[in-house]
C-alpha positions as CSV (number, residue, x, y, z in Angstrom):
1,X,0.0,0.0,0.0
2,X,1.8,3.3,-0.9
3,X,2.5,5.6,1.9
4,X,-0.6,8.0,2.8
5,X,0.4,11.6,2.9
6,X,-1.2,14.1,5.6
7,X,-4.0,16.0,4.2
8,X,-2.9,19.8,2.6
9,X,-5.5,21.1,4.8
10,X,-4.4,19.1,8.1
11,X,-1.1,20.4,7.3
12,X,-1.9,24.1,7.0
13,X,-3.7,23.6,10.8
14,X,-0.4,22.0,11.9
15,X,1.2,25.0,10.7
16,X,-0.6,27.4,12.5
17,X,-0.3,25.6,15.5
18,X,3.4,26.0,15.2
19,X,2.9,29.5,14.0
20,X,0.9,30.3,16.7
21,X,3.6,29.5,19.3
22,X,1.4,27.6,21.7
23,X,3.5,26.0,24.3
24,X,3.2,22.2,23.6
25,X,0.3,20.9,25.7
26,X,2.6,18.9,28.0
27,X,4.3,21.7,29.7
28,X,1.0,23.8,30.9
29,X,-1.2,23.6,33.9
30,X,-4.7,22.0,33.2
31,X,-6.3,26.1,33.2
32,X,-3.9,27.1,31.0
33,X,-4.4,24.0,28.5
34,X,-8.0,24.5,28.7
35,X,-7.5,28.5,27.9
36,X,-5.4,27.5,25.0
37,X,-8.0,25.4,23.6
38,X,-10.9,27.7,23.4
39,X,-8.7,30.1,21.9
40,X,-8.4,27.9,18.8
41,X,-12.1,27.9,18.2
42,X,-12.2,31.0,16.4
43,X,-9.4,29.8,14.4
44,X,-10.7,26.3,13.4
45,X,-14.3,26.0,13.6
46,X,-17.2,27.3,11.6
47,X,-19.4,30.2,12.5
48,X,-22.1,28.4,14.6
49,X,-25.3,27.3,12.8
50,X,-28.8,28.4,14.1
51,X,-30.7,25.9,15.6
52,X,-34.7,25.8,16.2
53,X,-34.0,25.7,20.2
54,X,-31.5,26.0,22.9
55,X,-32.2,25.1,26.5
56,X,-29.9,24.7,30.0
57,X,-30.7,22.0,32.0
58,X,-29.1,19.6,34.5
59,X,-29.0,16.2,35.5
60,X,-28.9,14.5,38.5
61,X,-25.3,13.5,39.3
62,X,-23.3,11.3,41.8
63,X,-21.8,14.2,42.9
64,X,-24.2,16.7,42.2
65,X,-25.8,18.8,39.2
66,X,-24.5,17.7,35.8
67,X,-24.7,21.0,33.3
68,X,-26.4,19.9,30.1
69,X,-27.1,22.1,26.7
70,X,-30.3,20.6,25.0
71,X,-29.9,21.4,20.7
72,X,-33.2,21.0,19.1
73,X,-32.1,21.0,15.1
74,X,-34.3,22.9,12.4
75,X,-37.4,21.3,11.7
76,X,-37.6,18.8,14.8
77,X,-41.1,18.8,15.7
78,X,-42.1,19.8,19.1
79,X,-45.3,18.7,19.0
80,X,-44.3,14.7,19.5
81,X,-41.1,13.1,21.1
82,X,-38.3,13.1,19.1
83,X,-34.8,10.9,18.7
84,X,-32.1,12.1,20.4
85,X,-28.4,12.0,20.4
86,X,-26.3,12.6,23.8
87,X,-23.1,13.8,23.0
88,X,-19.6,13.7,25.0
89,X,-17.0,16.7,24.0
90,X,-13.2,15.5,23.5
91,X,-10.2,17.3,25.3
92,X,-8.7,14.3,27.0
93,X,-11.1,14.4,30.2
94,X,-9.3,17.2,31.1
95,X,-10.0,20.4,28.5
96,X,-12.9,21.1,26.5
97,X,-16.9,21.9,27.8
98,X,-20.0,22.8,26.3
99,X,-18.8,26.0,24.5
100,X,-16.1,24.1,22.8
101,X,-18.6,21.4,21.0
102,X,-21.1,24.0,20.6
103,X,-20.7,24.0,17.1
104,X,-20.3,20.8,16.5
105,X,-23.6,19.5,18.3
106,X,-25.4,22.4,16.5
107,X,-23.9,21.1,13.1
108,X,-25.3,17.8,14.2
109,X,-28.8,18.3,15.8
110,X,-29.4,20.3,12.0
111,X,-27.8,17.4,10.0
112,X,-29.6,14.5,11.8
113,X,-32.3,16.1,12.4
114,X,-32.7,15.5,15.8
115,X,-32.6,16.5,19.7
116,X,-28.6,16.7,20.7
117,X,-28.1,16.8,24.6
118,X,-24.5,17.4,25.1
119,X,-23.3,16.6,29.0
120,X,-20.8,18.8,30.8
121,X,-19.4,15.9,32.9
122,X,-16.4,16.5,35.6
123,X,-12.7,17.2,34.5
124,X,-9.0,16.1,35.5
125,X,-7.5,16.6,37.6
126,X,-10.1,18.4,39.5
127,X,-11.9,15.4,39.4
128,X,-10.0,12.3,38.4
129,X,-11.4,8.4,37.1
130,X,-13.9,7.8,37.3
131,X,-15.4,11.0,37.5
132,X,-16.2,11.8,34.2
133,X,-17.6,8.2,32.8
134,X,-19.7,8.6,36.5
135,X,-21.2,11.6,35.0
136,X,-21.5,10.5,31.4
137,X,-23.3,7.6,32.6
138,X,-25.8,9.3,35.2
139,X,-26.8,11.9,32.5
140,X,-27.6,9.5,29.7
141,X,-29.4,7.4,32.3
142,X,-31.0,11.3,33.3
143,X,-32.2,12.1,29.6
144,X,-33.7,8.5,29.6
145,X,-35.6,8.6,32.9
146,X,-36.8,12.6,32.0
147,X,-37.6,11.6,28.0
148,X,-41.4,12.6,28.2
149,X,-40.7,16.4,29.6
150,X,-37.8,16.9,27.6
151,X,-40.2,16.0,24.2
152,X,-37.4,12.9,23.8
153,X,-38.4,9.5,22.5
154,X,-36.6,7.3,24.9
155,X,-36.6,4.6,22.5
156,X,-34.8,6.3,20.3
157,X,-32.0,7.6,22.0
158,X,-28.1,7.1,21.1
159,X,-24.8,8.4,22.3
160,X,-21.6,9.7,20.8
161,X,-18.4,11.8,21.3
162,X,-15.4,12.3,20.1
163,X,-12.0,11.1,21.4
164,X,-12.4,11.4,25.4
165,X,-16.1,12.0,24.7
166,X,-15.8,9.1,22.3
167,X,-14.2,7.2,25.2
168,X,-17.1,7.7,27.4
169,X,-19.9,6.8,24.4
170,X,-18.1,3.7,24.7
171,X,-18.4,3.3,28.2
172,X,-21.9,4.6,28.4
173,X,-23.0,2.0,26.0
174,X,-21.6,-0.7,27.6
175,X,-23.1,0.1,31.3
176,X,-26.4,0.4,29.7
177,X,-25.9,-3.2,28.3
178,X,-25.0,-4.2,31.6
179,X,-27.9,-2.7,33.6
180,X,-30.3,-3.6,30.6
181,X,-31.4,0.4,30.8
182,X,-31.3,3.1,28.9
183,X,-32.1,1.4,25.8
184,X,-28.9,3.5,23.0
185,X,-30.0,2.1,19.3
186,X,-26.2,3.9,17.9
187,X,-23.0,4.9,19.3
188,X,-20.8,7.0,17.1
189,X,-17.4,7.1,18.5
190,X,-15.3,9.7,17.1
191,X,-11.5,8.5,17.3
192,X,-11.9,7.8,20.3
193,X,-9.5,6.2,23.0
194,X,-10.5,2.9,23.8
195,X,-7.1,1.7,25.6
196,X,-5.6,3.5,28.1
197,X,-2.1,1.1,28.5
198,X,-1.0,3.2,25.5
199,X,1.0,0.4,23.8
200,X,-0.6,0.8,20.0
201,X,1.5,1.1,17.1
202,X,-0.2,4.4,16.0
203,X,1.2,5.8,18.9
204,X,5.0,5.7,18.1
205,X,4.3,5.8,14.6
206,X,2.5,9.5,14.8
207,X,4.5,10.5,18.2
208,X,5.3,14.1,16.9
209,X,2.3,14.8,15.2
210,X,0.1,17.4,16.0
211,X,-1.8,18.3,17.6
212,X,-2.1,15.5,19.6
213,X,1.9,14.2,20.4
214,X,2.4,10.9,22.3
215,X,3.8,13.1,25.2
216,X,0.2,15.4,25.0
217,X,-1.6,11.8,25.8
218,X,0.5,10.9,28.1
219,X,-0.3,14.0,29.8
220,X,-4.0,13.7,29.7
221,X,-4.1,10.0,30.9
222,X,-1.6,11.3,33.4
223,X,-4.2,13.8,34.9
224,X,-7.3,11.7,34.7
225,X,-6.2,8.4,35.9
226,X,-5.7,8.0,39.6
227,X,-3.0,4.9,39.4
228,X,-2.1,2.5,37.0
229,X,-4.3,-0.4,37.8
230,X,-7.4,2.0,36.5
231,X,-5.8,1.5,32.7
232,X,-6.5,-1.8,33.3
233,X,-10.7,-0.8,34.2
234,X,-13.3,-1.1,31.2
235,X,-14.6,2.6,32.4
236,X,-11.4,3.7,31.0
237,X,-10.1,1.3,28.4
238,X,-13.2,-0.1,26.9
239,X,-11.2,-2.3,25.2
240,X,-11.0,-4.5,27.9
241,X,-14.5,-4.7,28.7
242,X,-15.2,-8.7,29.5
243,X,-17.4,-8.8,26.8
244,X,-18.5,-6.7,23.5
245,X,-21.3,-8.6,22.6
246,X,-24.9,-7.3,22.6
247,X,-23.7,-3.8,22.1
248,X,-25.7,-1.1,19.9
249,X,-24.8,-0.7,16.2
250,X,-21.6,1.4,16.4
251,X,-20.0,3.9,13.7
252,X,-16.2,4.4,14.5
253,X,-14.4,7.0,12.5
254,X,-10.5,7.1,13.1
255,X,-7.9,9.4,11.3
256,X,-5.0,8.4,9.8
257,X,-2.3,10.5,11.2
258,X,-3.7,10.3,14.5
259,X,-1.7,8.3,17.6
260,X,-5.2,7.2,18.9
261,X,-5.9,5.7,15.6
262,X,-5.1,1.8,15.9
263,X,-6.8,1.4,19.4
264,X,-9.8,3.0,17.8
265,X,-9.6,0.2,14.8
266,X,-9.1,-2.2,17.4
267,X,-12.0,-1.6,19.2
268,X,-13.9,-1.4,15.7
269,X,-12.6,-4.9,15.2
270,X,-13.5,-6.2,18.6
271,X,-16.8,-4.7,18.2
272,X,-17.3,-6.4,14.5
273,X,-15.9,-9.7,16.2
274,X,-18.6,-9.8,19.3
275,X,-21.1,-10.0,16.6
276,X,-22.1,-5.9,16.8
277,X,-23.3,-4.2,13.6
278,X,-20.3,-1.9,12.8
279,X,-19.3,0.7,10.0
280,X,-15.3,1.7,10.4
281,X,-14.3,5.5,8.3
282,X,-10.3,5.8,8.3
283,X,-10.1,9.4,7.1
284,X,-6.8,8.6,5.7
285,X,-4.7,11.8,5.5
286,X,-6.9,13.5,8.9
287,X,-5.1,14.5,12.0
288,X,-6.3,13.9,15.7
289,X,-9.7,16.6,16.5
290,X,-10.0,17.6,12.5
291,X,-14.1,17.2,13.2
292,X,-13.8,20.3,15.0
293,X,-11.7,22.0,12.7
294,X,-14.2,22.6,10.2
295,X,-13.4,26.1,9.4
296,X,-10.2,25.0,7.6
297,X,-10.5,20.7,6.8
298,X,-13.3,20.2,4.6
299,X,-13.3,16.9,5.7
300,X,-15.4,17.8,9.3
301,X,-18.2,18.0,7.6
302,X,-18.2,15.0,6.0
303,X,-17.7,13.2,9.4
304,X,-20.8,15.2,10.5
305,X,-22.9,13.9,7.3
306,X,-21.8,10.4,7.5
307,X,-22.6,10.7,11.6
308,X,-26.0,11.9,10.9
309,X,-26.6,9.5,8.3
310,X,-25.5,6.6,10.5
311,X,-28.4,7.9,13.3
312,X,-30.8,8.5,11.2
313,X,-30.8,5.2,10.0
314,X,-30.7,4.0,13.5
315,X,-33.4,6.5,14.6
316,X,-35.9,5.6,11.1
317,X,-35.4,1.5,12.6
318,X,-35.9,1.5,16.4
């Protein structure tokens, strides 16, 4: 197979990260990492679409209220309950929030068309493992239990995320397996990290390559896990769940030039081989977090299309 070369337009955002002179991720305080990364949205992301509706709410939580943003998309009828997606922001458990995937679940909730909840769960190292799957999992089980006064169809109700946030659609799905409640019909897991021992090919392979380096994981699993027998826990590493079986139909996009990228195909694999319905997208030339880089890779919005296609199959069948 001849070599793949990164994508002109991942390039160009590599380029302005080195332009920029951002301090590599690995040498600032959580705040300051988080500070850096809103910064970029300006930069990298689309001008927000309009949606039909916007509301605050919260969840119950283990450890209290759980902020959530509730996205109805352009022509979702309010009159009758209505699919929905619950969605997880990336930023390694530790960066990232409900401003920073704003556009994206706008993009989403439009393109499905659909309810998107998006969940504000706990960060690292404020709040370390298992905080943030915790949260994750008490707000899907939230939406469920609260479908009828949030004008949701609890039937049809499915989760995704990307990288962290595709972590924790991961573990979300599986606890609701487990439990036999909620009921997710789809899980679209954005490249997510699936295995937290960080022994994957991909890893050395793309080690410098922005803008997530091998040394920027390390950094995040460094904050959010609490020792290293938790890598070894399925609420962090699905991948080592006891069992994949019985899961919901899963979409798993992974990018080529991205160190997360073979655990991701892994877990596609594993998925595919426990007998679960999958569809795997390499975006071949793509760098780590290029969903959310829309303003400049063309290819974000073709994630986002083949994402809303993938639930509004899932959605049309439950």
């Amino acid at each position: 197979m001849p070599e793949q070369k990164l994508h002109p337009q991942a390039e160009q955002v590599c380029d302005l990260i080195v332009a920029s002179g951002r301090p590599p991720i690995e040498t600032l305080t959580p705040p300051q990492a988080r500070q850096a990364y809103l910064a970029s949205r300006p930069i990298l992301q689309p001008d927000p679409e309009p949606v039909a509706e916007v509301l605050s709410l919260q969840a119950v939580g283990p450890n209290g209220p759980i902020p959530l943003r509730l996205y109805r998309g352009n022509g979702v009828d309010k009159g009758r309950p209505q699919p929905a997606l619950v969605y997880f922001h990336g930023g390694g458990w530790v960066i990232g929030d409900l401003e920073s995937h704003d556009q994206l679940c706008r993009a989403l909730a439009n393109a499905i068309p659909s309810i998107v909840v998006a969940v504000d769960y706990r960060l690292a190292p404020e709040h370390k493992f298992p905080a943030a799957a915790e949260d994750a999992i008490a707000a899907t089980r939230w939406i469920a239990e609260n479908a009828a006064r949030l004008g949701v169809d609890a039937g049809r109700l499915a989760v995704a995320g990307d990288s962290a946030g595709g972590n924790l659609a991961a573990v979300v799905s599986l606890d609701a397996r487990d439990r036999g409640a909620p009921r997710i019909v789809h899980q679209v897991l954005i490249y997510p990290g699936t295995d937290m021992r960080m022994g994957w090919p991909s890893l050395e392979r793309h080690a410098q390559q922005l803008p997530l380096t091998r040394a920027g994981m390390q950094w995040f699993v460094g904050h959010y896990l609490g020792n290293e027998s938790d890598k070894n826990d399925w609420r962090a590493s699905p991948l080592l769940a006891r069992s994949l079986e019985n899961l919901p139909p899963a979409l798993v996009i992974t990018a080529g030039f991205d160190p997360l990228c073979d655990e991701g195909e892994a877990y596609a694999e594993a998925l595919r081989k426990a007998g679960v319905v999958v569809a795997h997208e390499r975006f071949e030339g793509q760098i780590h977090g290029f969903v959310s880089m829309g303003r400049i890779i063309a290819d974000a919005g073709r994630a986002v299309a083949l994402s809303a296609a993938a639930l509004r199959a899932s959605f049309r069948g439950a």
